[in-house]
ZADO-1210 file (C-alpha; in nm, 4 decimals, padded with zeros to 6 digits):
<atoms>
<atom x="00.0966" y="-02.5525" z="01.0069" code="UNK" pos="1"/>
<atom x="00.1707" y="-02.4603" z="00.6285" code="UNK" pos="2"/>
<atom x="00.3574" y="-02.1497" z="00.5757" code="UNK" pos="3"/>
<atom x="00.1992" y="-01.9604" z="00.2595" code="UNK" pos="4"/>
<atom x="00.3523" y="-01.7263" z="-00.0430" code="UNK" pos="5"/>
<atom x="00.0852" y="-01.5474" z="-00.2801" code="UNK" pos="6"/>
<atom x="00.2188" y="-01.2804" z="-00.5394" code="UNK" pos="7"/>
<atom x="00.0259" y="-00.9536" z="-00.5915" code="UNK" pos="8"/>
<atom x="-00.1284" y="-00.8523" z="-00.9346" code="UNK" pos="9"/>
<atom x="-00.0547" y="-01.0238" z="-01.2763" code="UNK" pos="10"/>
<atom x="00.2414" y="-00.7778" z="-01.4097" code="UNK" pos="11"/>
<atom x="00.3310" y="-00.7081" z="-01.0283" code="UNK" pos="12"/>
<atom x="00.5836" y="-00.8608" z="-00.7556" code="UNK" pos="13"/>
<atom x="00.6577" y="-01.2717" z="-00.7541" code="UNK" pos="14"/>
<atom x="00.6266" y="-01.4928" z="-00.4352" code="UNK" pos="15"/>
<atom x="00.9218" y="-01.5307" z="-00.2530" code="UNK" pos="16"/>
<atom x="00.9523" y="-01.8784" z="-00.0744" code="UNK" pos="17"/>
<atom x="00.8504" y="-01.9191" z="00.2761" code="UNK" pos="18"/>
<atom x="00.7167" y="-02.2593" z="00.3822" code="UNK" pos="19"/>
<atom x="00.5112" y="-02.3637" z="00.0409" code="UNK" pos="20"/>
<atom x="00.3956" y="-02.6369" z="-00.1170" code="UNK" pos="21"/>
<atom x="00.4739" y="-02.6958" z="-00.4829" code="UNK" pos="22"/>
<atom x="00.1422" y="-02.7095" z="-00.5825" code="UNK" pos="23"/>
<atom x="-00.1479" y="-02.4278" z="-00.5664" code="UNK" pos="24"/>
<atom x="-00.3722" y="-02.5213" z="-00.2779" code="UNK" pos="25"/>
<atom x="-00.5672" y="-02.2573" z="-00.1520" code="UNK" pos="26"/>
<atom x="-00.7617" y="-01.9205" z="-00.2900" code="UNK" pos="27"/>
<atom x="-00.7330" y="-01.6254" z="-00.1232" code="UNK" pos="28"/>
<atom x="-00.9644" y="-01.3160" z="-00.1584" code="UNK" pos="29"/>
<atom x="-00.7443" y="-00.9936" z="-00.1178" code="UNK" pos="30"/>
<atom x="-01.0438" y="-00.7001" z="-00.1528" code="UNK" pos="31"/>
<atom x="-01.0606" y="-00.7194" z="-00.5491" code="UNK" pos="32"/>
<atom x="-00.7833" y="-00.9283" z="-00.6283" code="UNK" pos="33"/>
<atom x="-00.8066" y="-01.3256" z="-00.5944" code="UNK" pos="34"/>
<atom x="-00.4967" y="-01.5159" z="-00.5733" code="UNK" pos="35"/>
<atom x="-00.4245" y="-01.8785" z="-00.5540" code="UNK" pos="36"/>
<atom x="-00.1979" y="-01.9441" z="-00.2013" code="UNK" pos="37"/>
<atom x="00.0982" y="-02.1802" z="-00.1796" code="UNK" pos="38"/>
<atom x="00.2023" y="-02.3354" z="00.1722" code="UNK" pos="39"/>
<atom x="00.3406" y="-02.0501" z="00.3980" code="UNK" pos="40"/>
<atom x="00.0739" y="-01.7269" z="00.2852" code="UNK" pos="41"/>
<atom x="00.1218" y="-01.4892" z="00.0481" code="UNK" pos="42"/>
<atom x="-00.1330" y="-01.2499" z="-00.0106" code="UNK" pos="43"/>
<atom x="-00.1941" y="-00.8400" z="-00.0781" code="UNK" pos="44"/>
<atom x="-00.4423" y="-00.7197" z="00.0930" code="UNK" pos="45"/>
<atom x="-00.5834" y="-00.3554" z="00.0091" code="UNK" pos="46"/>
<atom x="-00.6933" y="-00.2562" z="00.3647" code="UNK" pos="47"/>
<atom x="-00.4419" y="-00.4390" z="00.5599" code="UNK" pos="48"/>
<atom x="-00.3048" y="-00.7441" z="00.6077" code="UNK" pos="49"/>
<atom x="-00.5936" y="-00.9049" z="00.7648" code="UNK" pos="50"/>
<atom x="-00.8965" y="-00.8245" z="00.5502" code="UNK" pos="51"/>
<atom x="-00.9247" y="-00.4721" z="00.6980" code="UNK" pos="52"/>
<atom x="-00.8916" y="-00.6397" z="01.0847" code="UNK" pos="53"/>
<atom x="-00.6014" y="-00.6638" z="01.3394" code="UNK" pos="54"/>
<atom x="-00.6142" y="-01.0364" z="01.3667" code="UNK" pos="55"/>
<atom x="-00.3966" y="-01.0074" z="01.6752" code="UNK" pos="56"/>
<atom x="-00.5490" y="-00.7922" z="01.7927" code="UNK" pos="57"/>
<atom x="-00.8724" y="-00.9434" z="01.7827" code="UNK" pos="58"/>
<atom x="-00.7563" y="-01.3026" z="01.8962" code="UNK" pos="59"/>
<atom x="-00.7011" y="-01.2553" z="02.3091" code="UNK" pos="60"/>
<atom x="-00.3861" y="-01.4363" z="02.4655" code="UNK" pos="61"/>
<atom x="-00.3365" y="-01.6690" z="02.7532" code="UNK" pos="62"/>
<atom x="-00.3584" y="-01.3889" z="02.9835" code="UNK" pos="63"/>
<atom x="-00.3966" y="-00.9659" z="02.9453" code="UNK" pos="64"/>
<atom x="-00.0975" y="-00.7687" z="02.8579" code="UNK" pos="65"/>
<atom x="00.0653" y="-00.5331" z="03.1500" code="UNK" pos="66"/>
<atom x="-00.0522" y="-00.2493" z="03.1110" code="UNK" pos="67"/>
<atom x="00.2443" y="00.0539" z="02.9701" code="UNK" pos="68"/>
<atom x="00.3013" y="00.3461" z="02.7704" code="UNK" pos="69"/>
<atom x="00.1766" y="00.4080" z="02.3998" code="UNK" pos="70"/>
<atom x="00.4656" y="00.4883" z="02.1039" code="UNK" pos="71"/>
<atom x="00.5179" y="00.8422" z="02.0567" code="UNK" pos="72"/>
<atom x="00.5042" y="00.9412" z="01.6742" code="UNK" pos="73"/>
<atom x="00.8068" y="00.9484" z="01.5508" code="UNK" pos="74"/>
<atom x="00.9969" y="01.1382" z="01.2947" code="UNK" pos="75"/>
<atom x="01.1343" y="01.0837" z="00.9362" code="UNK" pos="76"/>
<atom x="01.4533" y="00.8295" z="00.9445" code="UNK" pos="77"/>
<atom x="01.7474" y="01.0667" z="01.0401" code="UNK" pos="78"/>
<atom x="01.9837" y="00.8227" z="00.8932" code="UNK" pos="79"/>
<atom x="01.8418" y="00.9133" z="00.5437" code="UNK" pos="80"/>
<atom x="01.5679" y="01.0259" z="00.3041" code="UNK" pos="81"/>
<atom x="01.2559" y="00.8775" z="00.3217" code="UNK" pos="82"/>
<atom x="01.2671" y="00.5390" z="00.0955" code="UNK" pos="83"/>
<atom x="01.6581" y="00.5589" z="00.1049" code="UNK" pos="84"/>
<atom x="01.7629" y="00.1819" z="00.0394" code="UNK" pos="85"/>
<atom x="02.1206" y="00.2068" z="00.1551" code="UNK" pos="86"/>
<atom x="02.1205" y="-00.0227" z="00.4718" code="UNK" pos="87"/>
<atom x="02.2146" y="00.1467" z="00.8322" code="UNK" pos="88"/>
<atom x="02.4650" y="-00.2150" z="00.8971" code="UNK" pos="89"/>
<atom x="02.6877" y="-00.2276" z="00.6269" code="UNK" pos="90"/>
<atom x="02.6147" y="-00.5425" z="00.4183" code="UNK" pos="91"/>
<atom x="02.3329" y="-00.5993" z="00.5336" code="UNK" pos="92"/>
<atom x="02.0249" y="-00.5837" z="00.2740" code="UNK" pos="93"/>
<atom x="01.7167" y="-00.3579" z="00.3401" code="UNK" pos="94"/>
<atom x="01.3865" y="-00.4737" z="00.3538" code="UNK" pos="95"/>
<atom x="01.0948" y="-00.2197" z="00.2414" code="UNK" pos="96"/>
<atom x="00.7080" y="-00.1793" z="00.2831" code="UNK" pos="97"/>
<atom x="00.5722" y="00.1039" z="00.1039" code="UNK" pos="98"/>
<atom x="00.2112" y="-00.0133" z="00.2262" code="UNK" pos="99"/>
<atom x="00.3194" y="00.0443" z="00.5805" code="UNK" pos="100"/>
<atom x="00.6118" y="00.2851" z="00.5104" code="UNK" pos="101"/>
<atom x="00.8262" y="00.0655" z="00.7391" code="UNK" pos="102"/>
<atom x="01.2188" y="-00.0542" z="00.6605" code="UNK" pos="103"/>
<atom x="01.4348" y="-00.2843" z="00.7820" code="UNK" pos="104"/>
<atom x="01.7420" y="-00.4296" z="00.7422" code="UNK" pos="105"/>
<atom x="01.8551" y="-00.8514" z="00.7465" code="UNK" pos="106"/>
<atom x="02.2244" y="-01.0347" z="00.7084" code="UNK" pos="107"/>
<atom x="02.3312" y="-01.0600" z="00.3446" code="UNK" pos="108"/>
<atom x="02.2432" y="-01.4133" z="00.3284" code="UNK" pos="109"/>
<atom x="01.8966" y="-01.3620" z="00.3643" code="UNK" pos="110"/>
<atom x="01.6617" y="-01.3664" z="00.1041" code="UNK" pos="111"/>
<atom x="01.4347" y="-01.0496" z="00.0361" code="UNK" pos="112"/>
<atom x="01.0756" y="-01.0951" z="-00.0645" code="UNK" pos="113"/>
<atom x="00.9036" y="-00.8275" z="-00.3121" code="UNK" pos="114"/>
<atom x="00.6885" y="-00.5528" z="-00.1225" code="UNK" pos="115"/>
<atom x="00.3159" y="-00.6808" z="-00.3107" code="UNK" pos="116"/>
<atom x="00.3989" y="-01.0752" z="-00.1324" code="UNK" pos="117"/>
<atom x="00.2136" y="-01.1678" z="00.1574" code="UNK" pos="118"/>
<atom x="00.3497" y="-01.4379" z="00.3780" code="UNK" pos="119"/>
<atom x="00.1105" y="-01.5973" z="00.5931" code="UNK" pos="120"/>
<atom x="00.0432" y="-01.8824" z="00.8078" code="UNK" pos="121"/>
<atom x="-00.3264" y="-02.0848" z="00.7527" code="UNK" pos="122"/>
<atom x="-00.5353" y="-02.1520" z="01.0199" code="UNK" pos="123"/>
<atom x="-00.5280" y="-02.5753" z="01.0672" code="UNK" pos="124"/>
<atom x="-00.8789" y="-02.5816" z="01.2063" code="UNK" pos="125"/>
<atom x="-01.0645" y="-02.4081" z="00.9494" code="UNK" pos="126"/>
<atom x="-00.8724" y="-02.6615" z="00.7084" code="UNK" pos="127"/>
<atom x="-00.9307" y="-02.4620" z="00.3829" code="UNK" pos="128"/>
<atom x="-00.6164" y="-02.2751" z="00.3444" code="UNK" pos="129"/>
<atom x="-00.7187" y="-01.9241" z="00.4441" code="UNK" pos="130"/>
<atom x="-00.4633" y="-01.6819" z="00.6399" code="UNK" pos="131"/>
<atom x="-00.5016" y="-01.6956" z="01.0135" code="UNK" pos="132"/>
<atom x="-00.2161" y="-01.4342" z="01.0094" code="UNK" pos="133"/>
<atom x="00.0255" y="-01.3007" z="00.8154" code="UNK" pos="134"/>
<atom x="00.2594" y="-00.9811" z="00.6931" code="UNK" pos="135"/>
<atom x="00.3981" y="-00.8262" z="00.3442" code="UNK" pos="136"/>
<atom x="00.7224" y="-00.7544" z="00.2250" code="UNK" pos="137"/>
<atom x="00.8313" y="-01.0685" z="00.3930" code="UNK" pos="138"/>
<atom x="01.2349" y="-01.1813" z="00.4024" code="UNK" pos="139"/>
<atom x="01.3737" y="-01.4872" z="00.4658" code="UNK" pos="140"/>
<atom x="01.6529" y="-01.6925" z="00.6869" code="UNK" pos="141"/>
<atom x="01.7648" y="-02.0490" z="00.5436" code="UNK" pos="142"/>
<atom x="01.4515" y="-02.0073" z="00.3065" code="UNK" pos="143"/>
<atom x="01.4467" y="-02.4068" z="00.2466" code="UNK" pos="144"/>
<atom x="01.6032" y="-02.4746" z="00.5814" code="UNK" pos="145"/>
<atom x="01.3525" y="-02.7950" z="00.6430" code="UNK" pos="146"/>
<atom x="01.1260" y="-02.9729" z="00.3726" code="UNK" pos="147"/>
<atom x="00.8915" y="-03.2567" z="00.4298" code="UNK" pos="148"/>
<atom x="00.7475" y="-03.4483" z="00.1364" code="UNK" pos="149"/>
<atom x="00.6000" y="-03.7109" z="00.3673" code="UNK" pos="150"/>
<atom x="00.2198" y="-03.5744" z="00.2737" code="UNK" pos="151"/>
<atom x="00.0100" y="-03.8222" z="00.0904" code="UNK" pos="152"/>
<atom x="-00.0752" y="-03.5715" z="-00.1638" code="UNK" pos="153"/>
<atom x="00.2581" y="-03.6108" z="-00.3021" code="UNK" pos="154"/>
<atom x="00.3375" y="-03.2300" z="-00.2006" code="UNK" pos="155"/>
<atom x="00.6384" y="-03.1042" z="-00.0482" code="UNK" pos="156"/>
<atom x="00.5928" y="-02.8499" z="00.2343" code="UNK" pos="157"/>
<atom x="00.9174" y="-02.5894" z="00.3014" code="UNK" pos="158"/>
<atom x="01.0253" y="-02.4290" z="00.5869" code="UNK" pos="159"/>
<atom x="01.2121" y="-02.1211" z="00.6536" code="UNK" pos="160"/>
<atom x="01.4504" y="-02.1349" z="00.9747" code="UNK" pos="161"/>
<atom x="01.3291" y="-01.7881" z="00.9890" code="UNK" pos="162"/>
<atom x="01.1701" y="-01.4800" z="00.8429" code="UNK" pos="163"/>
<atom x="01.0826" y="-01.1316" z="00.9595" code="UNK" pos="164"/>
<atom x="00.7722" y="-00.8851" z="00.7928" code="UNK" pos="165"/>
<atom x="00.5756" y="-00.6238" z="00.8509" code="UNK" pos="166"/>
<atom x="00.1796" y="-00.5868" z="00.8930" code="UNK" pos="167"/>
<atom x="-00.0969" y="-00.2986" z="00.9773" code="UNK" pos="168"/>
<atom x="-00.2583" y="-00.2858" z="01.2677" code="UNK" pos="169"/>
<atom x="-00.5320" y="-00.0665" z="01.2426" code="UNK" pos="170"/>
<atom x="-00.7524" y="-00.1519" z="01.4632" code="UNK" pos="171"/>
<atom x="-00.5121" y="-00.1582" z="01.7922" code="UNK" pos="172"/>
<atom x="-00.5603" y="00.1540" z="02.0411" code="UNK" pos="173"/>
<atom x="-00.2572" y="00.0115" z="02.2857" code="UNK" pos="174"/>
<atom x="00.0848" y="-00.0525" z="02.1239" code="UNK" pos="175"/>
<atom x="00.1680" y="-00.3104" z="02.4345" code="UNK" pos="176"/>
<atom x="-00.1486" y="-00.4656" z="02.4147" code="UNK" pos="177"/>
<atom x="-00.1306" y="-00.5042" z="02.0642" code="UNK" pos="178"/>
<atom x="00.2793" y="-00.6218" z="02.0522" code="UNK" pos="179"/>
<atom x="00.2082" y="-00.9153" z="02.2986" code="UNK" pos="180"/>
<atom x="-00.0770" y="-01.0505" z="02.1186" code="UNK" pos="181"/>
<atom x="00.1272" y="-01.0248" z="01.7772" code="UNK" pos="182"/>
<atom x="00.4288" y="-01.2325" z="01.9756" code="UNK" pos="183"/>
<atom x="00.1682" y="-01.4361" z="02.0855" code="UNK" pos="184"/>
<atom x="-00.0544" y="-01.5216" z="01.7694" code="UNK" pos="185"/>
<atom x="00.2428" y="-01.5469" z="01.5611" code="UNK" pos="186"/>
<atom x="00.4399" y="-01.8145" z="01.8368" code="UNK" pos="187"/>
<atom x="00.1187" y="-02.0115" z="01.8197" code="UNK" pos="188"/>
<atom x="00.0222" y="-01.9909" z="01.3898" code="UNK" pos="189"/>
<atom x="00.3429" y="-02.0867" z="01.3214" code="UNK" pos="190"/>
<atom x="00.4660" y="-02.3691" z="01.5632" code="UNK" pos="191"/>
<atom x="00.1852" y="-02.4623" z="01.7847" code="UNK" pos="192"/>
<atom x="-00.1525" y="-02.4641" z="01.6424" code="UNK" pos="193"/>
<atom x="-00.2051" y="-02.8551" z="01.7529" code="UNK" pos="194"/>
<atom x="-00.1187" y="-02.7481" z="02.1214" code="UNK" pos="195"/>
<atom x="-00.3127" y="-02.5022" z="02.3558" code="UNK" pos="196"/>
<atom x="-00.2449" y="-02.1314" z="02.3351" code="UNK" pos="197"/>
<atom x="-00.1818" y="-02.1544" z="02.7184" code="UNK" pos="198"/>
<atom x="00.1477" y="-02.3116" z="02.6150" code="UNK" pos="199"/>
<atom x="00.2922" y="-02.0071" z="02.4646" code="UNK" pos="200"/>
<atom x="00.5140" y="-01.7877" z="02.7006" code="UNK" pos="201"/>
<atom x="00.5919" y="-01.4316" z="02.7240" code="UNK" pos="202"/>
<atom x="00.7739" y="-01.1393" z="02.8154" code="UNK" pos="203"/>
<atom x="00.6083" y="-00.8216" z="02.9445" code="UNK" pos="204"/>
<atom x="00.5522" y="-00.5252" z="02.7082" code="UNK" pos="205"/>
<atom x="00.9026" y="-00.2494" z="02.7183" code="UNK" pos="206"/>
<atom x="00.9312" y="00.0419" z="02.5320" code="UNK" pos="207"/>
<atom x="01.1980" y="00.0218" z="02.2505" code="UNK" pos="208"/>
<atom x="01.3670" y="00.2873" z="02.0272" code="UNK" pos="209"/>
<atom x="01.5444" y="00.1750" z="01.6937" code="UNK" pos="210"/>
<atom x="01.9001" y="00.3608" z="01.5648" code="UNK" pos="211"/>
<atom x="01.6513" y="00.6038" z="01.3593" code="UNK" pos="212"/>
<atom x="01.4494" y="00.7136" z="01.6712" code="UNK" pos="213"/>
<atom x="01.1418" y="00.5158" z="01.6127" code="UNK" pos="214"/>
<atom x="00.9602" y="00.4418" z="01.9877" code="UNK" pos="215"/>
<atom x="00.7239" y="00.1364" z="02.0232" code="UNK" pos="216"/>
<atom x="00.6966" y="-00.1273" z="02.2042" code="UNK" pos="217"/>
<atom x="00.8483" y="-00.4949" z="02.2342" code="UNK" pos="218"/>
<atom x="00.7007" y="-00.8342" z="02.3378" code="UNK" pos="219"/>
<atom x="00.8865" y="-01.1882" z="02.2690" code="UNK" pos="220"/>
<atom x="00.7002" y="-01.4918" z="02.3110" code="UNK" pos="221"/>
<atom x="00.8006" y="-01.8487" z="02.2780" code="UNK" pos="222"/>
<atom x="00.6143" y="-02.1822" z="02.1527" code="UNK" pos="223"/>
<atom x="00.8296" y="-02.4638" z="02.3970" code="UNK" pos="224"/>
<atom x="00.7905" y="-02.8195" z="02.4393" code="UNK" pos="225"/>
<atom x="00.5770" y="-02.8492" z="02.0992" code="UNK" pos="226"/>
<atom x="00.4660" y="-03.1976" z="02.0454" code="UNK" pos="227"/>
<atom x="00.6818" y="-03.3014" z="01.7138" code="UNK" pos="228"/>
<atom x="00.4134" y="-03.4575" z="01.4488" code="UNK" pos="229"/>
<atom x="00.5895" y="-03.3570" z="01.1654" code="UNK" pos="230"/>
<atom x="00.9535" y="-03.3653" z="01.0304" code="UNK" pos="231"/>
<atom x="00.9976" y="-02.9864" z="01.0043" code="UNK" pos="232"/>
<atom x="00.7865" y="-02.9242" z="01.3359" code="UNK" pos="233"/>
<atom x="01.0145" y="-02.7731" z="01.5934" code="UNK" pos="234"/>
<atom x="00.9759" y="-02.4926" z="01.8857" code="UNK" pos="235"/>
<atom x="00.9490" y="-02.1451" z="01.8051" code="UNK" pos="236"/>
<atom x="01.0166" y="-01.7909" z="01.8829" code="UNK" pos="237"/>
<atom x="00.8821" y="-01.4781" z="01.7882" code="UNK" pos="238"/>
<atom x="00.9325" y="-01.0938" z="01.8856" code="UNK" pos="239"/>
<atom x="00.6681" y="-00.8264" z="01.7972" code="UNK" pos="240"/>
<atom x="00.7707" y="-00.4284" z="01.7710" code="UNK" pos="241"/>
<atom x="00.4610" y="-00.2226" z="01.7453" code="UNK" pos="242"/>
<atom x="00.5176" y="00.1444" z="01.6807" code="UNK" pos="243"/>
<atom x="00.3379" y="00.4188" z="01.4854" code="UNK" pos="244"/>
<atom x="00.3831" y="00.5117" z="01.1137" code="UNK" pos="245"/>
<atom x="00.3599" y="00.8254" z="00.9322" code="UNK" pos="246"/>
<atom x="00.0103" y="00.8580" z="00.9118" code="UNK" pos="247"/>
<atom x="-00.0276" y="00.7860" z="01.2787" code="UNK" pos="248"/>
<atom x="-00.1529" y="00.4630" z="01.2985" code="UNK" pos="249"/>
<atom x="-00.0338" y="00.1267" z="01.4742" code="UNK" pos="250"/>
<atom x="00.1817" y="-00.0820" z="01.2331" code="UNK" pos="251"/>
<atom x="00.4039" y="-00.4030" z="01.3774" code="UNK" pos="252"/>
<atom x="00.7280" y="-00.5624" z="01.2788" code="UNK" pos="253"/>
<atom x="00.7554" y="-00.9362" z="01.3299" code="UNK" pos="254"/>
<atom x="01.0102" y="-01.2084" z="01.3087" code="UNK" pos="255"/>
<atom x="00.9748" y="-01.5449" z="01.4144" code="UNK" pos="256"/>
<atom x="01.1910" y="-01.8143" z="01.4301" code="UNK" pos="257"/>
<atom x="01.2986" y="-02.2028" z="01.5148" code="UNK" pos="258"/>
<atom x="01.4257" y="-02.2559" z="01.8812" code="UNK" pos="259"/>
<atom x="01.6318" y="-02.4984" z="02.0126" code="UNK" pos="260"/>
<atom x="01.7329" y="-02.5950" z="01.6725" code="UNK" pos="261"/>
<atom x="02.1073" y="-02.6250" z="01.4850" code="UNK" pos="262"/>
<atom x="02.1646" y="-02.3320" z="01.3744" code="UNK" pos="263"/>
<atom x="01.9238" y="-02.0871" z="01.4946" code="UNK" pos="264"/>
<atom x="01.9065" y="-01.7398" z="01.4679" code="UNK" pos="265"/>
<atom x="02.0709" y="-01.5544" z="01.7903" code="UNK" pos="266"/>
<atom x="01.8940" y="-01.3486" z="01.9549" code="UNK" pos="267"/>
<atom x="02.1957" y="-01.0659" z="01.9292" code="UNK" pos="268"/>
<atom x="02.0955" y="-01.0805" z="01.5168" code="UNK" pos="269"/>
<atom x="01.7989" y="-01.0518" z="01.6220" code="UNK" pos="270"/>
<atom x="01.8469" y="-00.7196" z="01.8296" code="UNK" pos="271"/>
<atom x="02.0571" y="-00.6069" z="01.5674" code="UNK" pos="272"/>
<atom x="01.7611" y="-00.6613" z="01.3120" code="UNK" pos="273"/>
<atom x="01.4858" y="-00.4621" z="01.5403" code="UNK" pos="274"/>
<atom x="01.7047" y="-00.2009" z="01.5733" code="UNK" pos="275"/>
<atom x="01.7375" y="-00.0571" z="01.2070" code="UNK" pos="276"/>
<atom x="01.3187" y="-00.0665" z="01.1906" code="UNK" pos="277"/>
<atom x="01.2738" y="00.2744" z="01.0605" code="UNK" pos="278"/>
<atom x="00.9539" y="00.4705" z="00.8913" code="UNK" pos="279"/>
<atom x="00.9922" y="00.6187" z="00.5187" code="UNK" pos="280"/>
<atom x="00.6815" y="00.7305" z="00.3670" code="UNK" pos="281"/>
<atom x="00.3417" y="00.5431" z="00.2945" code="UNK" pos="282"/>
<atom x="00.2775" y="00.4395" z="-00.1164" code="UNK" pos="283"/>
<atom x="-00.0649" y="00.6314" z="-00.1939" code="UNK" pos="284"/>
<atom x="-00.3640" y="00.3956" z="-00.1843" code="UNK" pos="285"/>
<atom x="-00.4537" y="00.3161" z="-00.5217" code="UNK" pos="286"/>
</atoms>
């Protein structure tokens, strides 16, 4: 399942990496704005990152979330001014999303996308390149960690070992609800779209809180025993935090990863990534 990079506006912010091809492949629609995709999405969308839908929140998992508490709103980033890049883990690089008003922060070996890229993953049964899901101001763990030239075209496909984003979720009404079906959708679009969704495994909903005070709530979900058709297919992991932003709607941070592999992220970078999720304020619509 091809892992897509598209850059915003001629004049604006570059793709940066993901799992691509090397050639242009795909054209994506974002509102006004065409661009052409490259394997492992990158798109800006105007409305949000799903052509004004919540794609996770629209596609139902294996089985309904448990039932639990909505976010609170929370309050400005203590740690800082809103927008402040200086990361709260000292070396560490900060990762922002003026769409969403959301930072984070990732290892200094990571690689940090631009805030107008849209990572996304296309949907293998439709066949034609478009996103099946996806988030902006994507960043990036072993960026060319696995790449398979085997196609017949004579491209070569990359994969990240791992990579974290945000994305809007407008259209969600229960942060639980909405976190497990992110975990879920994003387990599935990115390691196991030639296996049934019933395969993909997951935690119940629990209310988090980041160093900055930000409440949501948490799901992981995990993609085992995936049937290996490709050299850079592998099992997967993912872990959704959905939370409110500043303007008091639903907005998720995802990451999602390789399992079982050499050298995978731990889950205590992990945890140590979630936690430094904070809100700074939203870039007016244009």
């Amino acid at each position: 399942m091809p892992q897509y990079a598209v850059p915003g506006p001629p004049g604006g912010p570059q793709p940066d990496g993901g799992k691509k091809k090397t050639t242009a492949i795909a054209i994506v629609a974002a509102t006004a704005v065409a661009v052409a995709a490259v394997v492992t999405g990158v798109v800006v969308m105007n409305k949000d990152d799903n052509k004004g839908k919540d794609i996770a929140d629209d596609k139902n998992s294996s089985a309904p979330a448990k039932p639990s508490d909505s976010p609170s709103s929370s309050q400005a980033n203590p740690r800082g001014t809103d927008g402040d890049t200086k990361p709260l883990i000292a070396g560490w690089k900060v990762v922002t999303n003026p769409k969403w008003g959301t930072q984070f922060d990732v290892p200094g070996d990571w690689e940090v996308g631009s805030p107008g890229t849209f990572s996304y993953f296309d949907d293998d049964k439709k066949g034609d390149g478009s996103p099946y899901i996806g988030f902006s101001a994507p960043s990036y763990y072993q960026r060319e960690w696995c790449v398979d030239g085997s196609d017949k075209d004579g491209t070569k496909e990359d994969m990240s070992l791992a990579s974290a984003g945000t994305r809007g979720a407008q259209g969600a009404t229960d942060a639980a609800v909405n976190a497990r079906n992110e975990a879920g959708d994003w387990a599935w679009a990115a390691y196991a779209q030639h296996m049934p969704k019933s395969t993909i495994k997951f935690t119940e909903a629990k209310q988090y809180t980041t160093k900055s005070g930000l409440t949501g709530q948490v799901v992981t979900a995990t993609a085992p025993n995936v049937t290996k058709r490709k050299k850079c297919d592998s099992d997967g992991k993912t872990i959704a935090f959905t939370f409110k932003n500043k303007k008091g709607e639903f907005a998720s941070w995802i990451l999602y990863g390789a399992h079982s592999v050499k050298d995978e992220l731990s889950d205590t970078t992990i945890q140590q990534i979630l936690s430094t999720v904070r809100l700074v304020d939203i870039a007016p619509s244009s």
